[in-house]
DOPABA-652981 format. One record per residue (C-alpha): x, y, z; residue in one letter. Coordinates in steps of 0.5 Angstrom, whole numbers, plus 500, padded with zeros to 3 digits. Last residue first. Example, Ala and Ser with C-alpha at 12.3 -4.5 7.8 and 13.67 -1.06 7.14 Angstrom:
527498514S/525491516A/
//
This chain:
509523199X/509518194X/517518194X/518518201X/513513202X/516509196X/524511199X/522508206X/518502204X/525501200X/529502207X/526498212X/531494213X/535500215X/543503215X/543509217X/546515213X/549522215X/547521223X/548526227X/542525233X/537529229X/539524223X/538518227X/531520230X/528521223X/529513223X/526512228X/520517228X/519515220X/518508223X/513509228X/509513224X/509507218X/508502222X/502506227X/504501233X/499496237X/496493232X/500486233X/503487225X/505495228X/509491234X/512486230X/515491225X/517496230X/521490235X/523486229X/527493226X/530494233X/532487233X/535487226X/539493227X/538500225X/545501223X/548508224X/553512219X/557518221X/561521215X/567524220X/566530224X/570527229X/567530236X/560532235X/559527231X/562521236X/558523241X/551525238X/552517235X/554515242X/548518245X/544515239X/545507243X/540504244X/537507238X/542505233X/545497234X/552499232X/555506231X/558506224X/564510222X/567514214X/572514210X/576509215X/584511214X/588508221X/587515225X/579514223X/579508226X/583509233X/579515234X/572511233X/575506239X/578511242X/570515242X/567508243X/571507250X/568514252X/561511252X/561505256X/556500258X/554497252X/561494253X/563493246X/565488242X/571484242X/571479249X/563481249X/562476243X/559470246X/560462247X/560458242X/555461236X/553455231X/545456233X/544463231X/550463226X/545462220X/545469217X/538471218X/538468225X/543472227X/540478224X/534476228X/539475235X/543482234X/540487239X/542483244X/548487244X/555487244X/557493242X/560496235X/563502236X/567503229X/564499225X/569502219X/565504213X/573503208X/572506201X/575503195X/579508191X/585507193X/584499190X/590499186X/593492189X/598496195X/592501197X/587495199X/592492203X/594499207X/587500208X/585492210X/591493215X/589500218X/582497219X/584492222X/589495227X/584491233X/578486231X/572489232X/569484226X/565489222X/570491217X/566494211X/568496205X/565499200X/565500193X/566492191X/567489184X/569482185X/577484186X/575489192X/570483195X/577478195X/581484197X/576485203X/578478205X/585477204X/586483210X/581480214X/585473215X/591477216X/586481222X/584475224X/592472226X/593479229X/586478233X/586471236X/579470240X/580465245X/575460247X/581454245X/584458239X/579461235X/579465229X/574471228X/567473228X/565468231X/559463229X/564457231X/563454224X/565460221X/563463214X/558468217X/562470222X/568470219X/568479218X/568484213X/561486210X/560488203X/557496201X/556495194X/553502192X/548503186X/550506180X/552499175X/545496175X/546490171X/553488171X/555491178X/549486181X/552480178X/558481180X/557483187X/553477188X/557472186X/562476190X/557474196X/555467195X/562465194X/566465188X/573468189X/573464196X/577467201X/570467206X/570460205X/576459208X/572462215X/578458220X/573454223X/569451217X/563452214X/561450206X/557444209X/553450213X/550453206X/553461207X/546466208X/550471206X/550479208X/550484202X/550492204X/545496198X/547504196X/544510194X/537509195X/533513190X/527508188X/529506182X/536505185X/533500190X/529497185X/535494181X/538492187X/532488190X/533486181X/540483183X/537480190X/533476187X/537474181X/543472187X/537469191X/534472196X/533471204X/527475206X/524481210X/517482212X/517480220X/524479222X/524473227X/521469222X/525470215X/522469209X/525466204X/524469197X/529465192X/529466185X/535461184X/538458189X/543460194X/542466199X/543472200X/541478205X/540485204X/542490208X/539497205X/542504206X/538510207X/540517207X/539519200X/532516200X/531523204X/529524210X/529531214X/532536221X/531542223X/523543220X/522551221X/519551214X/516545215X/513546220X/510552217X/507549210X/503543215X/500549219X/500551227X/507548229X/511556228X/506559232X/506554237X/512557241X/508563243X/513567246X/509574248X/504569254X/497571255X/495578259X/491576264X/484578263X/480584266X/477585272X/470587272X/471595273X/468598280X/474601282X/479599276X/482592274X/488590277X/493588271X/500590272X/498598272X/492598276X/497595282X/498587283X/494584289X/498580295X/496573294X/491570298X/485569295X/489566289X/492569284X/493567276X/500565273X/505570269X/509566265X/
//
C-alpha cells in the first residue's frame, strides 16, 4: 500500500506520482488487490463462497418422554420440547420431509424407573427402543442415532456405575456393550457412546459384530469435555438435580487439546466410524485439530447451553436468531466438520429450503 505523504516527507520523482512543474497533483494510484471485488454482488459470493450448509449436514437430538401426544416445553431451551413417542414419530417424519439425514434420541426416563446400576438402560421396552421402533416402522430412511451412556438411567446422574464417589470403567464398559445390542436389536443405525469410558468403543464394536450388527455404525464422543455447557440438556433429560458430584474424573479438561487427539486416536483405532467433538464453539479449534490429523467423519455437537445462549439472546432482541444461527453453524463447517448435531436443525432445513 502506498500511503499519503506529509510535510515531512522526502517527495517521490515525477515517474513514482510527483506531479509536473505548475500541474496540480495528481492522485495516488489506488491498490492493484482489491479483495472486495469478489464480495460486490450476491451472485459473486457465492461463487467464491468456500465453505456451504445444507440440510445434508444437520443432525437433530430430539427428546422422548412418555405419554401420548406430549409436547413439553423445556424452560432452559427456549423452543425445544420433550415428545411423546407419537410426537416424536411425526418430529421424524418432518425431518426427513425437510432433508436431514438423521435424528439422535435422548429420554426423559420416569425417576421411579432409576436406579444406581442404570437397568433401565437393558430393558428391551424402554422409552428409547419404543421409539426406535416406532419411528423405523413409518419413516424407515431416516437415521437413528441412539446414545450410549447411564446418565439418563441412573440415580446418581452418572454416566457410569459407581463405587463410593468412584466412577468404575471396565464394570461400565460390560454394561455399555449390553446397551448398545439392546438399541441394535430395536432397529438402531447408529451408535453413539457418550459416556467417555476407556475401551468402549472397541468393546461395543466387537459386541455389535458378534450378533450380526456389522453394519451398524459407532459415532464415538470421542472428545467430549466437562463443561458448563451441558446444564439445559440436563435438565432436559432430568439428571440436573440427581448428579453427585461432577464429571471431570472422565470427561475431558477443557483445558487440553493434544489429550483430545489420543483421545479421538484411541477411538478410531477400536472401529468409531465416525467422531464427535463435544460442546461445539468453545472448542472449533479441537475440531480443526482433529480434522486436519485423522481425516475421519468429524462430527460436532452444538450443545444445549450454546443453542440456549442464540435463542435466549435473539427472544431478548439482542441478537438477529436467524443470522446468529446460520454463522454458528457455518462456523462448524469452516472449522472441518462433516455434520453438526443442532437443536435448530429443522428451522435450518426450512430456511434453507425456502431460501
Amino acid at each position: 500500500m502506498i500511503w499519503p505523504l506529509n510535510s515531512k516527507s522526502k517527495q517521490l520523482p515525477a515517474d513514482e506520482g510527483a506531479a509536473p512543474d505548475g500541474a496540480a497533483p495528481s492522485p495516488l494510484p489506488g491498490p492493484t488487490l482489491r479483495l472486495r471485488r469478489n464480495r460486490k454482488a450476491e451472485w459473486t459470493r457465492r461463487l467464491v463462497r468456500e465453505n456451504v450448509l445444507t440440510a445434508n449436514d444437520l443432525i437433530w437430538p430430539i427428546f422422548v418422554r412418555e405419554g401420548v401426544n406430549q409436547h413439553e416445553a423445556i424452560a432452559s431451551m427456549p423452543g425445544v420440547e420433550r415428545l411423546s413417542i407419537d410426537a416424536a414419530v411425526e418430529s421424524a417424519r418432518a425431518a426427513h420431509e425437510l432433508g436431514v439425514p438423521a435424528i439422535a434420541l435422548f429420554p426423559y426416563t420416569d425417576p421411579a424407573l432409576r436406579d444406581a446400576a442404570g437397568t433401565e438402560a437393558l430393558n428391551p421396552d424402554n422409552l428409547i427402543c419404543r421409539a426406535v421402533r416406532a419411528i423405523k416402522e413409518t419413516t424407515p430412511e431416516i437415521g437413528l442415532i441412539t446414545d450410549v451412556a447411564l446418565d439418563p438411567y441412573t440415580s446418581h446422574g452418572h454416566d457410569g456405575l459407581m463405587r463410593g464417589e468412584e466412577i468404575l470403567n471396565d464394570e461400565t464398559v460390560e454394561v455399555l456393550v449390553k446397551q448398545a445390542l439392546n438399541f441394535a436389536r430395536a432397529g438402531a443405525d447408529m451408535i453413539a457412546p457418550s459416556d467417555m469410558m476407556d475401551g468402549r468403543v472397541g468393546a461395543i464394536r466387537r459386541g455389535l459384530d458378534a450378533e450380526g450388527f456389522t453394519s451398524v455404525q459407532v459415532l464415538a464422543y470421542a472428545a467430549k469435555y466437562a463443561s458448563a455447557f451441558y446444564g439445559p440438556f440436563r435438565d432436559a433429560v432430568g439428571t440436573q438435580k440427581t448428579l453427585i458430584g461432577d464429571k471431570r474424573t472422565y470427561q475431558m479438561d477443557p483445558a487440553n487439546s493434544d489429550e483430545a487427539l489420543r483421545e479421538v486416536a484411541q477411538d478410531i483405532a477400536e472401529g468409531a466410524d465416525m467422531v464427535m467433538v463435544k460442546p461445539g464453539l468453545p472448542y472449533l479449534d479441537i475440531i480443526y485439530r482433529v480434522k486436519e490429523k485423522f481425516g475421519l467423519p468429524t462430527f460436532a455437537y452444538q450443545v444445549s447451553g450454546e443453542y440456549a445462549m442464540i435463542e435466549g439472546a435473539a427472544r431478548n432482541g439482542w441478537l438477529d436468531g436467524d443470522r446468529a444461527m446460520m454463522e454458528s453453524l457455518l462456523a462448524f463447517k469452516r472449522a472441518g466438520a462433516d455434520a453438526v448435531l443442532t437443536y435448530f436443525a429443522p428451522r435450518v432445513a426450512r430456511l434453507l429450503r425456502d431460501g
